[in-house]
N, C-alpha and C positions, 0 to 999 in steps of 0.2 A: 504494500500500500504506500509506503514511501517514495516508490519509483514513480507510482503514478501520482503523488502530493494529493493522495485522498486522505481528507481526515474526518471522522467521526463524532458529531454532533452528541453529546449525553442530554436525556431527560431522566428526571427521578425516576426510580423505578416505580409504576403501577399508576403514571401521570400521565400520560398520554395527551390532555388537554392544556398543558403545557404549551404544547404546540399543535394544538387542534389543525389548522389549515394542513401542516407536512402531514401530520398522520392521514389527514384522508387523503389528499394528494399522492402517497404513497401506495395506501388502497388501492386506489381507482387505477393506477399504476401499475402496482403488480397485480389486479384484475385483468383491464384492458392488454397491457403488453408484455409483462416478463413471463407470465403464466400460459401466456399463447404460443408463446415463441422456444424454439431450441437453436440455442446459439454455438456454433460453431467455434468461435473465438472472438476474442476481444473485437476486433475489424467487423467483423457479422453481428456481433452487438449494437455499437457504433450507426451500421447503418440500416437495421432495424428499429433501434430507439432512432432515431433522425428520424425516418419514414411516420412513428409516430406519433412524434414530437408537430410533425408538419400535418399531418392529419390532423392532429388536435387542437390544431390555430385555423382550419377552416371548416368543423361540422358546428355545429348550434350547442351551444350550451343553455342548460334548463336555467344554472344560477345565475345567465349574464342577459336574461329573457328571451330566449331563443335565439340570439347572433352569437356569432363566430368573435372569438376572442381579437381577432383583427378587427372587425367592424366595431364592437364595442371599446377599442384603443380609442380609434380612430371619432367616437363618440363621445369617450371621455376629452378628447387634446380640442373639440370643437367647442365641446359648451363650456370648456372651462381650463382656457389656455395657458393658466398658470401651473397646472401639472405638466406641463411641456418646458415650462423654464426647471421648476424646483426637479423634476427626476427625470434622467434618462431614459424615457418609454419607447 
């Protein structure tokens, strides 16, 4: 894990809600793609997760009311252009 400078985020054990948004983001995660997929190696991972990654910026999400998380960026930076100065979106 050092090779690849991955490091290890800790929450208390049996806390979960700590970091509510990662945990279900990780769900839906290893739902949708790690669970479907057999990966070959690193590289097959790689452009598996990508492939998913890019799927998942253009089908409709229910939380963001049915747009694609592009369209709703693009929604946020329109009605309220001060999120385009204060963060990198």
């Amino acid at each position: 894990m050092t090779e690849a400078k991955i490091d290890t985020a800790y929450i208390d054990p049996g806390n979960p809600w700590q970091n509510g948004s990662y945990e279900s983001f990780n769900g839906k995660f290893r739902d949708e793609c790690l669970s479907m997929q057999w990966f070959k190696n690193r590289i097959d991972a790689k452009i598996l997760i990508e492939e998913f990654r890019q799927f998942n910026e253009v089908r409709p999400h229910s939380s963001l009311g049915q747009v694609t998380s592009v369209e709703f960026k693009q929604q946020l930076l329109t009605t309220d252009p001060a999120i385009a100065i204060s963060k990198d979106v």
